[in-house]
PQR file of N, CA, C, O and H, with PARSE charges and radii, in Angstrom:
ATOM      1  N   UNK A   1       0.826  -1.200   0.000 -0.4000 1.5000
ATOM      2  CA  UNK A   1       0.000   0.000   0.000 -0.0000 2.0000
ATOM      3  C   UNK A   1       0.866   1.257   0.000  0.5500 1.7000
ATOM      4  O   UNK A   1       0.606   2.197  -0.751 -0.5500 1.4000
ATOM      5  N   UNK A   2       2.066   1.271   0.986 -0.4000 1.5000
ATOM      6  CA  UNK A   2       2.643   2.681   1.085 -0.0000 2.0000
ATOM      7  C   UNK A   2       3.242   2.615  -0.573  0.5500 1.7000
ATOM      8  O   UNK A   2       2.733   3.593  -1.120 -0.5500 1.4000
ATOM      9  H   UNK A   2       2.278   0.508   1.597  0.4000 1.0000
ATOM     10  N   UNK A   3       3.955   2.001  -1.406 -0.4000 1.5000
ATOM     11  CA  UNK A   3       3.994   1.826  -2.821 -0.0000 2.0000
ATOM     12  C   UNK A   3       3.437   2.477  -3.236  0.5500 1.7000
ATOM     13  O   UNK A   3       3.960   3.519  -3.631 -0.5500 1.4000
ATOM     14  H   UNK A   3       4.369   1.207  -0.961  0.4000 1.0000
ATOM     15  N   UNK A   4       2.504   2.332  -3.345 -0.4000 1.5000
ATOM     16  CA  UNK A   4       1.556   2.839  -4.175 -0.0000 2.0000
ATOM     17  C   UNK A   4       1.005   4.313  -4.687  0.5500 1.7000
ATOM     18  O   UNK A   4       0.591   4.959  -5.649 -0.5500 1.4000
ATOM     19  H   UNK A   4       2.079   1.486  -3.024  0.4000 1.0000
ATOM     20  N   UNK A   5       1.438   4.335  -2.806 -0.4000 1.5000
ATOM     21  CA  UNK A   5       1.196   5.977  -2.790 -0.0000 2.0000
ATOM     22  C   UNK A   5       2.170   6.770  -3.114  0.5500 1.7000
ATOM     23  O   UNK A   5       2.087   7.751  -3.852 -0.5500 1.4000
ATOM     24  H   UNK A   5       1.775   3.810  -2.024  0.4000 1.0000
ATOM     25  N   UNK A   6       3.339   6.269  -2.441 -0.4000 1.5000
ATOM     26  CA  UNK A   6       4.548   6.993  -2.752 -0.0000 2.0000
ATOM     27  C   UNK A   6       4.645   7.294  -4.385  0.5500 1.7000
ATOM     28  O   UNK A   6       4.929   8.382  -4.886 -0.5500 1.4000
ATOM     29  H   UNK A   6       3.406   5.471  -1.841  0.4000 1.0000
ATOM     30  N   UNK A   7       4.300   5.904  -5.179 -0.4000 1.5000
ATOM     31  CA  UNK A   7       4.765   6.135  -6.834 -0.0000 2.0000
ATOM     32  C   UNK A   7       3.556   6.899  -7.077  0.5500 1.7000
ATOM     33  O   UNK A   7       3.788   6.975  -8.284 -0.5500 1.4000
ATOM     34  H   UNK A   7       4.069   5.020  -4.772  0.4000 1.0000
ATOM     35  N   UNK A   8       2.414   7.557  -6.950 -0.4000 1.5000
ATOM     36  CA  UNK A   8       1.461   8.211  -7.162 -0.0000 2.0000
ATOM     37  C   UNK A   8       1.934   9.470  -6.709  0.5500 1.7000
ATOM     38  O   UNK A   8       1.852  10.323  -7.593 -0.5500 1.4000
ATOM     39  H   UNK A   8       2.226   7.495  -5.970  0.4000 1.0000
ATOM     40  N   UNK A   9       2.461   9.931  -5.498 -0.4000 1.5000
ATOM     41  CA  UNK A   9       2.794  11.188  -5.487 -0.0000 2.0000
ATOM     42  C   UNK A   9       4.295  11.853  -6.625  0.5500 1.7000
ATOM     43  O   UNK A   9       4.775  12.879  -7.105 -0.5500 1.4000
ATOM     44  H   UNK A   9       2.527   9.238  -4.780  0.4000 1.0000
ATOM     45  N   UNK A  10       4.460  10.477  -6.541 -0.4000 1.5000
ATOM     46  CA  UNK A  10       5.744  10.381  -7.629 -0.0000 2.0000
ATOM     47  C   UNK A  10       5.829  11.014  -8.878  0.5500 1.7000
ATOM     48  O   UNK A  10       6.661  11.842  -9.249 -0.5500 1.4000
ATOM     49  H   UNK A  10       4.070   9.643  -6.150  0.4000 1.0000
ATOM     50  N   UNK A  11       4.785  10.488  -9.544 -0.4000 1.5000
ATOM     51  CA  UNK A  11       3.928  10.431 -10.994 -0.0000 2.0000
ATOM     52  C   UNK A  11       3.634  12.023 -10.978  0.5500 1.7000
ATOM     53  O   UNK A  11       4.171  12.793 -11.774 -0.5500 1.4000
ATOM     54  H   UNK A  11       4.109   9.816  -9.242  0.4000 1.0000
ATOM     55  N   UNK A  12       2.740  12.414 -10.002 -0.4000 1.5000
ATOM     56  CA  UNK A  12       2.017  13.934  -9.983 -0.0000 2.0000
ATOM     57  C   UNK A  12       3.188  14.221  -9.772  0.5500 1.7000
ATOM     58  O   UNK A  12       3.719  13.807 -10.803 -0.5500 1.4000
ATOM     59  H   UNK A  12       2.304  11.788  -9.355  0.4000 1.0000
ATOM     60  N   UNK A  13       4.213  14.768  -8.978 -0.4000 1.5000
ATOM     61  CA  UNK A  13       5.235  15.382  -8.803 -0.0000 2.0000
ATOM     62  C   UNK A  13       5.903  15.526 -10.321  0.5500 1.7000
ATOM     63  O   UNK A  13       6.234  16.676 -10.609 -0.5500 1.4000
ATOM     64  H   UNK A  13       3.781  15.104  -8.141  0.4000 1.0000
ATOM     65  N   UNK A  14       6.119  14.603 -11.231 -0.4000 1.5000
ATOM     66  CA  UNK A  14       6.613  14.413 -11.825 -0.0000 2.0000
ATOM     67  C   UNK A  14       5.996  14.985 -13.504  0.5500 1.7000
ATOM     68  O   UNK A  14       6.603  15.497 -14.445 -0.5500 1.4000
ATOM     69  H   UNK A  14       5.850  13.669 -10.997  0.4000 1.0000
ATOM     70  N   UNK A  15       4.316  14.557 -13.288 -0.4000 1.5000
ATOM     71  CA  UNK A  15       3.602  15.353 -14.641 -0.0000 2.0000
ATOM     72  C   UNK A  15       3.879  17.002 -14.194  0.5500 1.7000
ATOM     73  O   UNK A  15       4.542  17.694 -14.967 -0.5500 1.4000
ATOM     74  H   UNK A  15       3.824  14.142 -12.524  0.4000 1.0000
ATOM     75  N   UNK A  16       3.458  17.472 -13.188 -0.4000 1.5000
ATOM     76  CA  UNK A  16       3.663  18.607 -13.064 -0.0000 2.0000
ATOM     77  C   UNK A  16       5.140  19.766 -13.516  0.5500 1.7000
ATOM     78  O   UNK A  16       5.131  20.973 -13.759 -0.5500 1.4000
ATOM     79  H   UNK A  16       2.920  16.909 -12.560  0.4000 1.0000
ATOM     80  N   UNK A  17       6.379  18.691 -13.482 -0.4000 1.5000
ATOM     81  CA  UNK A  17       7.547  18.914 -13.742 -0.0000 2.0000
ATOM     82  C   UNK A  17       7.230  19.237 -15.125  0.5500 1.7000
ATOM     83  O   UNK A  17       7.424  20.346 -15.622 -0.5500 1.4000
ATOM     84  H   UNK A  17       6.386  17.711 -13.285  0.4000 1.0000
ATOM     85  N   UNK A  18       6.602  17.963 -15.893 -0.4000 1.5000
ATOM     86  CA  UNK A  18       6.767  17.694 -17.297 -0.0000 2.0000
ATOM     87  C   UNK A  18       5.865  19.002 -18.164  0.5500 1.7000
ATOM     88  O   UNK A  18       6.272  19.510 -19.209 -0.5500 1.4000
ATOM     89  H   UNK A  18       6.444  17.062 -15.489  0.4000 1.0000
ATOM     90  N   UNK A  19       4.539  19.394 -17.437 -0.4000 1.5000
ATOM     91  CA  UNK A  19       3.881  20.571 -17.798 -0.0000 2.0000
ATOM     92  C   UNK A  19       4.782  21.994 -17.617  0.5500 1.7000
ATOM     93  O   UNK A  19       4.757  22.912 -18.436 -0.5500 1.4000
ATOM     94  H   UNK A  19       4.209  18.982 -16.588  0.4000 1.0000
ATOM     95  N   UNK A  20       5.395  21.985 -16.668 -0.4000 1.5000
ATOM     96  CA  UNK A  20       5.820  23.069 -16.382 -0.0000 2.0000
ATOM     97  C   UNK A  20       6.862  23.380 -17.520  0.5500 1.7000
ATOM     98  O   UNK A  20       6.896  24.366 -18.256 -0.5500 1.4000
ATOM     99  H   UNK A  20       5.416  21.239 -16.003  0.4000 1.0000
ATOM    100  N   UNK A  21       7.559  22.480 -17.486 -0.4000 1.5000
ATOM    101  CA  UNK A  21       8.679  22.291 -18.713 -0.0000 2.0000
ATOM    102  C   UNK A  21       8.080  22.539 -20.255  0.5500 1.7000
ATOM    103  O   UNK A  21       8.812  23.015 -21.123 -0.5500 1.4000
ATOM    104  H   UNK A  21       7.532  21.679 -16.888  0.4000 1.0000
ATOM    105  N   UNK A  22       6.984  22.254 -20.467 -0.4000 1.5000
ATOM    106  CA  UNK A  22       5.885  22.412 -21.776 -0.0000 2.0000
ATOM    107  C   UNK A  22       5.890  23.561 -22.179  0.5500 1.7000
ATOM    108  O   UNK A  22       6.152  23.988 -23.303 -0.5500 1.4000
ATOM    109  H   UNK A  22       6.390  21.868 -19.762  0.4000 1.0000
ATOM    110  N   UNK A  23       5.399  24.445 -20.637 -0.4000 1.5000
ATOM    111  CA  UNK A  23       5.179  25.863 -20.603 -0.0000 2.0000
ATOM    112  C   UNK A  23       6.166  26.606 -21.221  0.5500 1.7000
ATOM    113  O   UNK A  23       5.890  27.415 -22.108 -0.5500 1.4000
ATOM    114  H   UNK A  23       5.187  24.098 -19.724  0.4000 1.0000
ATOM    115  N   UNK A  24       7.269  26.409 -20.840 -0.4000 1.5000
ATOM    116  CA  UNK A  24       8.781  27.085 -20.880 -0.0000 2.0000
ATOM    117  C   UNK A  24       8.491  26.766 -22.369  0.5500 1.7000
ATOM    118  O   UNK A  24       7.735  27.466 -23.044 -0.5500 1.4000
ATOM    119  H   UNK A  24       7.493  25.753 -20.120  0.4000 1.0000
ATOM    120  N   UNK A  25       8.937  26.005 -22.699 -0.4000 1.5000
ATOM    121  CA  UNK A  25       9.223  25.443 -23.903 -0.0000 2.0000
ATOM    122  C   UNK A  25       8.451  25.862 -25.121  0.5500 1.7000
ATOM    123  O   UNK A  25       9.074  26.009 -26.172 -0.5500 1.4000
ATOM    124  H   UNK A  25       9.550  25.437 -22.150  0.4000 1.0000
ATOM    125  N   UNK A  26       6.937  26.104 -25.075 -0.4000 1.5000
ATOM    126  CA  UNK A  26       6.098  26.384 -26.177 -0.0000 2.0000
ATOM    127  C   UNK A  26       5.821  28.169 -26.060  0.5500 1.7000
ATOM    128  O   UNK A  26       5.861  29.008 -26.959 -0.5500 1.4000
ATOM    129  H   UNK A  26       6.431  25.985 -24.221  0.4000 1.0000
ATOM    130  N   UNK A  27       5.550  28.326 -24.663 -0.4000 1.5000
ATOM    131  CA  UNK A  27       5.076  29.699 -24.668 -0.0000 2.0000
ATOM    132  C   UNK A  27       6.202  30.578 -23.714  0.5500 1.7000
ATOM    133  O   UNK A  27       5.773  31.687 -23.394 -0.5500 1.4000
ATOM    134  H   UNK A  27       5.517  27.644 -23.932  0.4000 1.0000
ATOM    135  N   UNK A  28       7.491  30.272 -23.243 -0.4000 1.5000
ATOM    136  CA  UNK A  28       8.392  30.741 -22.597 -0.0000 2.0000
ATOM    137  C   UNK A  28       7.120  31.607 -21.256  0.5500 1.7000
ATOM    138  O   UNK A  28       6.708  32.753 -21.080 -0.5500 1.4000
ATOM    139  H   UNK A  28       7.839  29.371 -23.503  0.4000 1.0000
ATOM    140  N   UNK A  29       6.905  30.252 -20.579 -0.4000 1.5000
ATOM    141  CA  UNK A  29       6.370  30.851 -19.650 -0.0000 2.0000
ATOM    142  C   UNK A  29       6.490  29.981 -18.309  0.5500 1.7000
ATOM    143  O   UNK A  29       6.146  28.800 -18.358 -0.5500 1.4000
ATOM    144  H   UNK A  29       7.239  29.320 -20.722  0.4000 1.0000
ATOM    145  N   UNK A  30       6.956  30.519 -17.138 -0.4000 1.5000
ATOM    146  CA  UNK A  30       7.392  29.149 -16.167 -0.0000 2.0000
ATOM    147  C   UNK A  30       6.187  29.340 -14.998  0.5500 1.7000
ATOM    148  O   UNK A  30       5.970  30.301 -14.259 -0.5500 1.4000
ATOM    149  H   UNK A  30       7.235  31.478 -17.097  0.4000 1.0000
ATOM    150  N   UNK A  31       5.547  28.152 -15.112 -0.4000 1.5000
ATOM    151  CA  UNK A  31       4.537  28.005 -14.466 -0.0000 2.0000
ATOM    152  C   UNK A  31       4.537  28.131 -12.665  0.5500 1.7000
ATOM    153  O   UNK A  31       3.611  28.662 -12.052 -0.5500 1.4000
ATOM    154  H   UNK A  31       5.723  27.372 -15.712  0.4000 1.0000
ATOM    155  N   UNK A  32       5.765  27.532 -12.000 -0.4000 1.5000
ATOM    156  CA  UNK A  32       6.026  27.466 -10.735 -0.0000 2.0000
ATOM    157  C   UNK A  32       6.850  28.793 -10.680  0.5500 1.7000
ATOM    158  O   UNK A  32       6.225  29.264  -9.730 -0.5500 1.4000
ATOM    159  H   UNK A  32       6.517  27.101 -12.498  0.4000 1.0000
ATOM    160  N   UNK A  33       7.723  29.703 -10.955 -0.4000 1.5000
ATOM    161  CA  UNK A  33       8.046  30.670 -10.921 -0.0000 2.0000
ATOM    162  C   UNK A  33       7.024  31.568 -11.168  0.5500 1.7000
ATOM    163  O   UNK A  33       7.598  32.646 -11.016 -0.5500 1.4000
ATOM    164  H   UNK A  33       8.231  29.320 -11.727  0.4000 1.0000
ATOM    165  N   UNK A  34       5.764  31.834 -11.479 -0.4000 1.5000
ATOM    166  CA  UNK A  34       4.730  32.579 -11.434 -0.0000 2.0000
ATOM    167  C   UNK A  34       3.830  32.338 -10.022  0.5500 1.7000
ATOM    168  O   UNK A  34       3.133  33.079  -9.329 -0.5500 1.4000
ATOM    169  H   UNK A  34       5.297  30.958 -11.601  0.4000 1.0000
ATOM    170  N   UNK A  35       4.095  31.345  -9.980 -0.4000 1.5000
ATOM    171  CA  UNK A  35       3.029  31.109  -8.793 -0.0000 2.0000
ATOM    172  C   UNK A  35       3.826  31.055  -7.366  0.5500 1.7000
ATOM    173  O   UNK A  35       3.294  31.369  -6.301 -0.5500 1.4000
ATOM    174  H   UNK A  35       4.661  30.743 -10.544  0.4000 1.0000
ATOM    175  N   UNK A  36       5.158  30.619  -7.496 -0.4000 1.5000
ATOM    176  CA  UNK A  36       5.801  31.100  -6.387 -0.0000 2.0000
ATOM    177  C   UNK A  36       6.893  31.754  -5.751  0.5500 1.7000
ATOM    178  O   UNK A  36       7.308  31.867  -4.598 -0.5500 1.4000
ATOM    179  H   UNK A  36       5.590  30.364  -8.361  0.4000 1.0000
ATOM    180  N   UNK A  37       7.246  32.178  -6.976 -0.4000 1.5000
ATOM    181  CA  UNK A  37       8.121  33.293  -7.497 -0.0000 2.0000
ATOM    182  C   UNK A  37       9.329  33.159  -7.791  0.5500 1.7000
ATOM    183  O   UNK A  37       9.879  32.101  -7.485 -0.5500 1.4000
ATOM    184  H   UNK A  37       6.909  32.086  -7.913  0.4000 1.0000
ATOM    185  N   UNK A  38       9.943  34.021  -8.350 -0.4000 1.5000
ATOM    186  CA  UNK A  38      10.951  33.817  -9.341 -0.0000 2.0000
ATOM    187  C   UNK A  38      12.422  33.221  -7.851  0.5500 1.7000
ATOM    188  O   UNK A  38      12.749  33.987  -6.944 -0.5500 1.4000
ATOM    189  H   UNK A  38       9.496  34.880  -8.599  0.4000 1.0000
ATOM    190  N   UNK A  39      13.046  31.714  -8.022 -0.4000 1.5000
ATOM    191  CA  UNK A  39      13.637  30.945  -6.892 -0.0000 2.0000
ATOM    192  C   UNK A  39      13.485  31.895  -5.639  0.5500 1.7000
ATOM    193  O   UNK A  39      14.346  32.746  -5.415 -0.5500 1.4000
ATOM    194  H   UNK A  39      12.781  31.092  -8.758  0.4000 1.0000
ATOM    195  N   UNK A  40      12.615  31.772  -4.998 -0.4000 1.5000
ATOM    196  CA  UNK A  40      12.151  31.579  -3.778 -0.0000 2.0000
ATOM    197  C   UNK A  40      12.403  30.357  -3.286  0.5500 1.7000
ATOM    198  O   UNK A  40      12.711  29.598  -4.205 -0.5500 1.4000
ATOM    199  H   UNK A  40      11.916  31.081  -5.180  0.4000 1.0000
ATOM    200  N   UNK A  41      12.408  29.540  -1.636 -0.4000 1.5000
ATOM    201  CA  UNK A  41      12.588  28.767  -1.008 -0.0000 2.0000
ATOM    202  C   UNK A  41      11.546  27.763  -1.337  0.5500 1.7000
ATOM    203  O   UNK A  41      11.906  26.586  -1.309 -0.5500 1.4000
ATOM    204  H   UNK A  41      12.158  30.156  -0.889  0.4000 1.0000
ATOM    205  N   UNK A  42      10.146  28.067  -1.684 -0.4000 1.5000
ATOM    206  CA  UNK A  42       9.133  27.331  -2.249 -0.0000 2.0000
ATOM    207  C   UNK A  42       9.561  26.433  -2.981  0.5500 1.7000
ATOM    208  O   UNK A  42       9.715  25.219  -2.851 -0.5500 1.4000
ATOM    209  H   UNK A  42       9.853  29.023  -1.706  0.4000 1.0000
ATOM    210  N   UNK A  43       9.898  27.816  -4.484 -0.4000 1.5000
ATOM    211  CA  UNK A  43      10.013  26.708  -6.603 -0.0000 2.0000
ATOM    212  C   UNK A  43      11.279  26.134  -5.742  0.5500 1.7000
ATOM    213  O   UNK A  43      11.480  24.930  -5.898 -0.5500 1.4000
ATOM    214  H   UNK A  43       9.773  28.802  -4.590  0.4000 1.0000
ATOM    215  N   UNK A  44      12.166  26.830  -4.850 -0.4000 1.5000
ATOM    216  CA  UNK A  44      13.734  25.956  -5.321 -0.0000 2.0000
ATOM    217  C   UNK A  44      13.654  24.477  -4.830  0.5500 1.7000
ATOM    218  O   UNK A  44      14.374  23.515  -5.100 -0.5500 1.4000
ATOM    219  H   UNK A  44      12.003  27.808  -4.723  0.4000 1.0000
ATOM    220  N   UNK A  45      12.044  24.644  -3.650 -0.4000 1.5000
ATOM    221  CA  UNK A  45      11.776  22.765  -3.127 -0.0000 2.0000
ATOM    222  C   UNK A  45      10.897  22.184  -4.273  0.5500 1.7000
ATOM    223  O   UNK A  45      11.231  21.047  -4.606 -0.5500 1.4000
ATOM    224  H   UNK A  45      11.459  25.425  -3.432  0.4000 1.0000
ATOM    225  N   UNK A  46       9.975  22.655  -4.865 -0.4000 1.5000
ATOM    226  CA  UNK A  46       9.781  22.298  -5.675 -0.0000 2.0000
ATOM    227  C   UNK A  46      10.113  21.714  -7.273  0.5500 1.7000
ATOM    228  O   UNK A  46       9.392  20.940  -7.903 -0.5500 1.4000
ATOM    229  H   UNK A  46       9.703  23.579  -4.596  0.4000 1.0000
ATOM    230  N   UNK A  47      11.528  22.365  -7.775 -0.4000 1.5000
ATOM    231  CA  UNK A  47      12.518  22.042  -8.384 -0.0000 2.0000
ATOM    232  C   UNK A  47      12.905  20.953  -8.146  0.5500 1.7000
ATOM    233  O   UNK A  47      13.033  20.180  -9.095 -0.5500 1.4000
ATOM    234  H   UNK A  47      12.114  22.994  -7.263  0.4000 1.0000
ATOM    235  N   UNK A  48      13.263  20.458  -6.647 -0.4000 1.5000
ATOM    236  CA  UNK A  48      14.196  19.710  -5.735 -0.0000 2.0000
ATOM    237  C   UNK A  48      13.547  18.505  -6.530  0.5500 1.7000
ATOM    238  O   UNK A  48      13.950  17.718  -7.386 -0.5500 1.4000
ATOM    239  H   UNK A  48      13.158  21.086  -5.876  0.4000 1.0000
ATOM    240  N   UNK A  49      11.842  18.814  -5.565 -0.4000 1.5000
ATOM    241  CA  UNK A  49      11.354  17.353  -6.035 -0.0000 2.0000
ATOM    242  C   UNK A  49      10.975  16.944  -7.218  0.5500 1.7000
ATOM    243  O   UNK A  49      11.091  15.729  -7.380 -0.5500 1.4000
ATOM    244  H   UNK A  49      11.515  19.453  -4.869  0.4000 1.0000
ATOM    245  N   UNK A  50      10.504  17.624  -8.221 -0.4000 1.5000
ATOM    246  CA  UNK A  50      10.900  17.116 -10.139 -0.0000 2.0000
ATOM    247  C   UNK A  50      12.084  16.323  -9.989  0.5500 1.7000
ATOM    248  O   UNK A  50      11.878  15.131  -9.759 -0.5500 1.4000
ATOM    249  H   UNK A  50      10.410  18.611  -8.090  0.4000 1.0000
ATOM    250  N   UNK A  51      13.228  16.686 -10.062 -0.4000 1.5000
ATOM    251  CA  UNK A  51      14.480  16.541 -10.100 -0.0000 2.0000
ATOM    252  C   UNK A  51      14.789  15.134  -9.010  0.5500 1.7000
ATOM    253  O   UNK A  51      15.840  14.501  -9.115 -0.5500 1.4000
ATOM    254  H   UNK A  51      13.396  17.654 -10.250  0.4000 1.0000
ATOM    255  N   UNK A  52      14.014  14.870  -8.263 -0.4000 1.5000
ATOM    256  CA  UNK A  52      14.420  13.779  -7.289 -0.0000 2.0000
ATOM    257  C   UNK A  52      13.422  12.470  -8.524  0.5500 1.7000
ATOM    258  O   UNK A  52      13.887  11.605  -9.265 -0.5500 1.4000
ATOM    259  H   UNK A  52      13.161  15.384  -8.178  0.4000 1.0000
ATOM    260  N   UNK A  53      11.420  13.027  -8.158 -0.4000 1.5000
ATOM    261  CA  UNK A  53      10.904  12.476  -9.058 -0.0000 2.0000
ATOM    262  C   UNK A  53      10.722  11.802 -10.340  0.5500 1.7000
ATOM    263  O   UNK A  53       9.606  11.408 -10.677 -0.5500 1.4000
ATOM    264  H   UNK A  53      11.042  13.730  -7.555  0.4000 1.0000
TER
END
């Protein structure tokens, strides 16, 4: 069971990376740097975990 969850938060952690990266990429627009600002302590954990994910 904990599996399961873990690779599920995994996955979301991980589409979210992959959208964000979309953003950049098609419309030069960074989705987590808008919403939590340009590396703040927030995107730079959030970075962390893409990057671990």
């Amino acid at each position: 069971m904990g599996n399961k969850l873990i690779d599920g938060i995994a996955l979301t952690i991980a589409i979210v990376g992959a959208v964000n990266w979309g953003l950049i990429g098609f419309f030069d627009f960074n989705l987590v740097a808008s919403v939590f600002g340009s590396m703040s302590w927030i995107s730079r954990i959030v970075y962390a975990l893409v990057g671990i994910c």
